[in-house]
C-alpha positions in Angstrom: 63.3 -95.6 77.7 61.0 -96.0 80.9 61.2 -92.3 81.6 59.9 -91.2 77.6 57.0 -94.3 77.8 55.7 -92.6 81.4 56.1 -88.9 79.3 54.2 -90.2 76.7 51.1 -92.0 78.9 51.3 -88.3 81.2 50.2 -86.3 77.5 47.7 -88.5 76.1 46.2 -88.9 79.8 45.6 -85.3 79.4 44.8 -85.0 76.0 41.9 -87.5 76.6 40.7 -85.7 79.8 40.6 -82.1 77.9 38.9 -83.6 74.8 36.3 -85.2 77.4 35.8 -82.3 79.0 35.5 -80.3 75.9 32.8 -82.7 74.5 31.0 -82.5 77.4 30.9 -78.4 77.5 29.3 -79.2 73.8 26.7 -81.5 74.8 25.9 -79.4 77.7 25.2 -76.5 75.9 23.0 -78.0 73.2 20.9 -79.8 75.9 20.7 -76.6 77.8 19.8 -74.4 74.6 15.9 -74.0 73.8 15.0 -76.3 70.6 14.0 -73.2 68.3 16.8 -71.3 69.2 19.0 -74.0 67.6 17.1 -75.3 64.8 15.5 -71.3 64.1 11.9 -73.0 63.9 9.1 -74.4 66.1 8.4 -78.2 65.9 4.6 -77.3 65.9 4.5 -74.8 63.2 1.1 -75.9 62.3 0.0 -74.9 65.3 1.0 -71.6 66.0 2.2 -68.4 64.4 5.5 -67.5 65.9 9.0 -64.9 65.0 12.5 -65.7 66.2 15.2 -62.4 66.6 18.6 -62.8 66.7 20.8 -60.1 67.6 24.1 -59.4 68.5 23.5 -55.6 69.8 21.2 -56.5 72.5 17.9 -57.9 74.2 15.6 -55.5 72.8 16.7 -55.5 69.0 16.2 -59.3 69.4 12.8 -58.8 70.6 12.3 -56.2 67.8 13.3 -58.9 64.5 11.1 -61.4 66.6 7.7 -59.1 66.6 8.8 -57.8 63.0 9.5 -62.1 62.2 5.9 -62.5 63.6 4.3 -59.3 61.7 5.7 -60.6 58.3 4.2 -64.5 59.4 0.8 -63.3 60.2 0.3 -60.9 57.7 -1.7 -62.3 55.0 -4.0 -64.0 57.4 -4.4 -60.9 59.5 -5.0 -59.1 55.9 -7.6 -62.4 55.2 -9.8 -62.0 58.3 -9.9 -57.7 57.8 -11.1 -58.3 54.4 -13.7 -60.5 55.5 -14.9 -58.4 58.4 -14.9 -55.6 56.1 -17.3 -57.4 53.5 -19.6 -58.6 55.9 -19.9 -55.0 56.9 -21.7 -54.5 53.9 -21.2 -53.1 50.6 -21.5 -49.4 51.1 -18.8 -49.8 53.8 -16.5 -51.6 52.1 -16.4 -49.7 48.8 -15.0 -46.6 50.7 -13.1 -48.8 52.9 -9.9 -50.0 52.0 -6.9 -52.0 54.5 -3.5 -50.3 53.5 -0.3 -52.1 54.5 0.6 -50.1 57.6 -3.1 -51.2 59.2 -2.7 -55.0 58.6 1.0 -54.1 60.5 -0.5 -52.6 62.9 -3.5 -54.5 64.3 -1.0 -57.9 64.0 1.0 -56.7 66.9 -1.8 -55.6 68.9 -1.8 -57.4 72.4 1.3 -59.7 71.1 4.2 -59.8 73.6 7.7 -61.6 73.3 7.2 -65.2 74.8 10.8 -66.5 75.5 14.0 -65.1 75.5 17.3 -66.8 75.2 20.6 -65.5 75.6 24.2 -67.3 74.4 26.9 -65.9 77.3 29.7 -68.0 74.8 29.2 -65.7 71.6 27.3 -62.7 73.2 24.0 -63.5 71.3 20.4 -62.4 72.4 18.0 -64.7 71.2 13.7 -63.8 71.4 10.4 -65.5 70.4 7.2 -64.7 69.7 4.8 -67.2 70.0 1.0 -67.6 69.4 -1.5 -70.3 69.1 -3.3 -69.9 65.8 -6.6 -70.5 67.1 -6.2 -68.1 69.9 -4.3 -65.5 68.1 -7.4 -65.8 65.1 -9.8 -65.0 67.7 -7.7 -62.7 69.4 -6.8 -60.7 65.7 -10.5 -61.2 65.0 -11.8 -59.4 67.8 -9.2 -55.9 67.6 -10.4 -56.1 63.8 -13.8 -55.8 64.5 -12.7 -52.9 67.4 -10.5 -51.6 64.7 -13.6 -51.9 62.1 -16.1 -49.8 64.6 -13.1 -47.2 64.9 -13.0 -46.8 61.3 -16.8 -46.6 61.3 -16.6 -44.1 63.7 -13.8 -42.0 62.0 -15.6 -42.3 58.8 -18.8 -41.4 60.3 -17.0 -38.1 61.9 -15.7 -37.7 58.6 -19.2 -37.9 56.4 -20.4 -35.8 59.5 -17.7 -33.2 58.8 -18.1 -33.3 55.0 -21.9 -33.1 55.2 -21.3 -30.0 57.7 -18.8 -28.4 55.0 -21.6 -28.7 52.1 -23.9 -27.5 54.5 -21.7 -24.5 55.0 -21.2 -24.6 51.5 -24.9 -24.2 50.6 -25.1 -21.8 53.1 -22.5 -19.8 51.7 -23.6 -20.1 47.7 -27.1 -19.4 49.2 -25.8 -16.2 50.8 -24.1 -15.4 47.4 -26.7 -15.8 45.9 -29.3 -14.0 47.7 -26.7 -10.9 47.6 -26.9 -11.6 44.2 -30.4 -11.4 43.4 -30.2 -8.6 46.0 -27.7 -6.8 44.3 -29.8 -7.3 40.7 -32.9 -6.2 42.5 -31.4 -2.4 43.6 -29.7 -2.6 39.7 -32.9 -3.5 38.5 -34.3 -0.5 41.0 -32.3 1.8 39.9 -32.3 1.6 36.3 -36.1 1.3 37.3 -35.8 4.8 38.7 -33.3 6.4 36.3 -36.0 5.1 33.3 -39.2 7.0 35.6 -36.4 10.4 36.1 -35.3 10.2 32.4 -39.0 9.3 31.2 -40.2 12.2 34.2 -37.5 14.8 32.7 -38.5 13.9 29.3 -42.2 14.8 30.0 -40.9 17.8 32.4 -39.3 19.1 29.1 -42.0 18.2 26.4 -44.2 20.1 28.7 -41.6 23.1 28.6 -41.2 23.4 25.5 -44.7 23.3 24.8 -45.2 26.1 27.5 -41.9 28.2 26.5 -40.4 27.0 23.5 -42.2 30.1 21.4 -40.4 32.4 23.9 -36.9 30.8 23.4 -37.2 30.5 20.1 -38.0 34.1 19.0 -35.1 35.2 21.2 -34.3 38.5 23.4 -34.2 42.0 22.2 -31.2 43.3 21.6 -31.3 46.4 23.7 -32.4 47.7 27.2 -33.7 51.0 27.4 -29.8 52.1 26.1 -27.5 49.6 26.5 -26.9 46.7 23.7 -26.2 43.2 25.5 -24.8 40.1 24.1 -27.0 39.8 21.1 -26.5 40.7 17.2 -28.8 41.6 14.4 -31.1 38.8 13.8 -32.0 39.5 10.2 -28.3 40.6 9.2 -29.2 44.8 9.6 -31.1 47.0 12.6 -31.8 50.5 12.0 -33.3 52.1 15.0 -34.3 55.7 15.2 -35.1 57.5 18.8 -36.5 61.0 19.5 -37.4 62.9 22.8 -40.7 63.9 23.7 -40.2 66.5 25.9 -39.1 68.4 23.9 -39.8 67.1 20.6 -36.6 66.7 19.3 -34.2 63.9 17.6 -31.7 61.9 19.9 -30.1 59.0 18.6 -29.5 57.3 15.7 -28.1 52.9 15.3 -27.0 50.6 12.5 -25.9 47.5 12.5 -24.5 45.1 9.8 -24.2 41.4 11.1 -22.0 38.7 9.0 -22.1 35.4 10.3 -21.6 35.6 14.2 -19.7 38.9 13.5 -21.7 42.2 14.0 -20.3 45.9 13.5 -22.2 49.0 14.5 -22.4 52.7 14.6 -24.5 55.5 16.0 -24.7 58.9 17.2 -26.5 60.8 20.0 -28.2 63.9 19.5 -29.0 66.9 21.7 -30.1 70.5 20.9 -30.6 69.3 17.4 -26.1 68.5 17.2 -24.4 65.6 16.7 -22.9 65.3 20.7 -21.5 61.8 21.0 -20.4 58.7 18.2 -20.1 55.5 19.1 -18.7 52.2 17.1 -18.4 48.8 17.7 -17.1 45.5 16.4 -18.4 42.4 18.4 -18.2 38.5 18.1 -20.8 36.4 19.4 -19.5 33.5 21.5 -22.5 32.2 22.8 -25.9 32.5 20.4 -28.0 31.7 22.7 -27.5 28.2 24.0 -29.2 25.8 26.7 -32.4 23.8 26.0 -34.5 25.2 28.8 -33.3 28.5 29.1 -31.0 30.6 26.6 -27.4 31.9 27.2 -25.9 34.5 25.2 -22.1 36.0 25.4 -20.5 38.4 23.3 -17.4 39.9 23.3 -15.7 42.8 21.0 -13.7 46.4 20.8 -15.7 49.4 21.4 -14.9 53.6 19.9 -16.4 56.7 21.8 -16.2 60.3 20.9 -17.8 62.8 23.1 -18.8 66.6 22.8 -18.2 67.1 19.4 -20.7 69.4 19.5 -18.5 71.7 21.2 -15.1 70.5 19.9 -15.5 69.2 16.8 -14.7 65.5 15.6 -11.4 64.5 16.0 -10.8 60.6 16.1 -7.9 60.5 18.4 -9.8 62.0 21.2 -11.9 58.7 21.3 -12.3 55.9 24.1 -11.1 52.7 22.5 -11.9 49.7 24.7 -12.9 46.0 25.0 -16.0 45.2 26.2 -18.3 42.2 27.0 -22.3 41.6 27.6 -24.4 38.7 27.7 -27.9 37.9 28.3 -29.6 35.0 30.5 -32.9 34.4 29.6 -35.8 32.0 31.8 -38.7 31.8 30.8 -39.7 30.7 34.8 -38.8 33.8 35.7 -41.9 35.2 34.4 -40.4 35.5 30.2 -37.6 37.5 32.1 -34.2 38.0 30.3 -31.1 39.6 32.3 -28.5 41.5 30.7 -25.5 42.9 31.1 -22.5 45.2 29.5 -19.4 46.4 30.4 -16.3 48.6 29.1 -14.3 51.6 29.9 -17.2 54.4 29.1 -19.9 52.7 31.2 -20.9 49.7 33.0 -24.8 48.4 32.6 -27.0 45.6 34.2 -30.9 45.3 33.0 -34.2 43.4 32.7 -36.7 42.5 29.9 -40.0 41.0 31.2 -43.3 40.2 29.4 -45.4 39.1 32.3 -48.4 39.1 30.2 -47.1 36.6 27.7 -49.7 34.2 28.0 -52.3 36.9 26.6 -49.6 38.9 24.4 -46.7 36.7 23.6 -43.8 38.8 23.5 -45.9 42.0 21.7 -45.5 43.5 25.0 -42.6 44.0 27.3 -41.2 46.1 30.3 -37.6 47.4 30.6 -35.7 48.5 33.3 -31.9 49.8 33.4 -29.5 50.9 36.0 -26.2 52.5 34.2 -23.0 54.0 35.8 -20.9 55.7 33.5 -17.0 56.1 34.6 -16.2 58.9 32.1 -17.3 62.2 32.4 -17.3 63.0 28.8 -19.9 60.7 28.3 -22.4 61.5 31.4 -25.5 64.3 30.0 -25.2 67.7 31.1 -25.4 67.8 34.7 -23.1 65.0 35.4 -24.7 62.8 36.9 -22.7 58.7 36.9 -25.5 57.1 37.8 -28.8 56.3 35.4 -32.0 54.3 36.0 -33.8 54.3 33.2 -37.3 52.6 32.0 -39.7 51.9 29.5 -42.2 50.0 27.4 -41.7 47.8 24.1 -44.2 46.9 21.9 -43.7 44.5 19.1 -44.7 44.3 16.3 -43.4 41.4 14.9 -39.3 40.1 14.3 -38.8 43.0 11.8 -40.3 46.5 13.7 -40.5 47.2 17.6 -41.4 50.1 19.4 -40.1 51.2 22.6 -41.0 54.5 25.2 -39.0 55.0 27.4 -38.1 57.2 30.7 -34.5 58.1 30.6 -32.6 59.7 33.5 -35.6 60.6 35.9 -36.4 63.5 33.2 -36.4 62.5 29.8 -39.8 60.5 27.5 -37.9 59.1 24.3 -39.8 57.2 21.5 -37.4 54.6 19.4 -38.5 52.9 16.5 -36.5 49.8 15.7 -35.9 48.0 12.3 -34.6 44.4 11.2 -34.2 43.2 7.4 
């Protein structure tokens, strides 16, 4: 019984000295524990602005919620005192002025530091605070504001600066655009200017043409040279021309033609030693009639019949030259009232010249013709077989209906032709 009361003094002996010692670890630690760590506040609140971080990661992530704690405390009065600054700035800078969230953030950390740390070895817990007096943190807030203000003065200076230099350029560049505008409507206006004086110039060039030549390309070309027809047709609808030599006396050809439309058909014959030597046909088509405003262009094209020496052998149509043929005429009246013409087939080949050089006294009563002829067949060279012929002459006209020619055929021969149109 002695032996279980000692047993039972021994165990609450200890229990007391372990409970002691157990209370007195407590009271230890909250003595030695700052005030605002345990009761998560300051006793003089009303005096400063502070932020307490707790963290059980480490030091810095405690000091991290403590400046955030802080931010979030000073906040509205940081906003207060930039909103005042900025009024008192004046009204132009405060209507393009405005304080967004991440500026009030900002400028309420600038030149704050963590003021006391704490850290709890029993739970692993990392304690900060961030502590300010308010009067000293409102002059110290006041005073990066007002840095803060001149910054954004600056910026927004820089910033009217650049957008003044950008309308500048602007200007510059609409002025530019512009001017090439106006330049480019001044050439326009230049050149329409000029066309106007060249269309008004070529208008006057050809009034005055026409009153100088428009007689001479109206009545149109003759429709021979010395012996070759060129592009033209009967102007009335028939030609009857009658030719004789001189020297001797003594017929030598004989021409009709009977024009329908721009269709023309002809036939004549050649006479020498008083017999019917050579017949010739033709049937042309007149593609050109004489076109061009200043100066006339004539084409005709068409099938040509030859029969030579029937004077010695008799006429026998399948012993004619059947061929197609063309000629044309270009008459200028710049080349002094000169028309050129032209004929080709299989008999002969001919190039020639009309001229009245003394139109402005004569009109076109008075002309001078000159021919040069190769002929390819033999059959229809003259009698000492010669290809080549020059020939020239003289026409006198009478009027549209009756010319007169005298010519110089060949070197050797005077012929008078007589040359009807109704």
């Amino acid at each position: 019984m002695e032996r279980n009361l000692d047993g039972l003094f021994l165990f609450m002996t200890d229990s007391v000295r372990i409970l002691s010692a157990s209370v007195l670890f407590f009271w230890t630690s909250l003595i030695a524990q700052p005030q605002w760590v345990v009761t998560q506040r300051l006793d003089q609140a009303n005096e400063f602005y502070y932020g307490i971080g707790a963290s059980l990661v480490s030091e810095g992530d405690a000091d991290a919620r403590a400046l955030i704690a802080f931010g979030q405390n000073v906040e509205v009065r940081v906003r207060s005192i930039f909103q005042r600054e900025v009024s008192e700035e004046g009204s132009s800078f405060s209507d393009r002025t405005s304080v967004s969230a991440e500026l009030v953030s900002d400028v309420s950390l600038k030149g704050i530091g963590v003021s006391e740390r704490y850290t709890d070895t029993s739970s692993h817990r990392f304690y900060s605070l961030v502590r300010y007096r308010k009067t000293e943190y409102d002059s110290l807030i006041t005073y990066e504001i007002q840095r803060e203000i001149l910054l954004m003065k600056a910026r927004n200076r820089m910033a009217e600066e650049k957008r003044e230099e950008e309308l500048r350029a602007q200007k510059t560049l609409h002025k530019q655009d512009e001017e090439r505008r106006m330049e480019d409507l001044r050439r326009q206006q230049a050149r329409l200017e000029m066309e106007k004086e060249e269309q008004r110039q070529e208008e006057e060039k050809r009034t005055l043409y026409r009153t100088m030549y428009g007689e001479f390309l109206d009545a149109g070309p003759t429709q021979r040279v010395v012996t070759m027809r060129n592009g033209e047709v009967s102007g009335t609808g028939r030609t009857l021309m009658l030719k004789g030599h001189l020297n001797p006396l003594a017929p030598a050809e004989a021409f009709y033609a009977f024009r329908l439309a721009m269709f023309e058909l002809s036939a004549g014959v050649h006479v020498r030693a008083k017999k019917v030597q050579r017949q010739e046909a033709a049937l042309r088509v007149q593609l050109l009639p004489g076109v061009g405003e200043l100066t006339r262009t004539t084409l005709s094209i068409g099938v040509s019949q030859g029969l030579a020496s029937i004077a010695d052998s008799g006429y026998a149509f399948d012993r004619s030259v059947l061929s197609f043929f063309a000629a044309g005429d270009y008459a200028d009246p710049e080349w002094n009232f000169t028309t050129l013409s032209f004929y080709a087939d299989r008999r002969y080949a001919a190039v020639g010249a009309v001229s009245f050089p003394f139109y402005k006294q004569f009109k076109d009563h008075v002309g001078f013709m000159l021919e040069a002829k190769y002929i390819f067949h033999e059959d229809f060279r003259d009698e000492r077989g010669a290809p080549f012929e020059l020939n020239a002459g003289i026409m006198l006209r009478a009027g549209p209906e009756f010319s007169t020619t005298l010519t110089l055929e060949d070197h050797r021969r005077i012929a008078l032709a007589f040359e009807f149109q109704f």
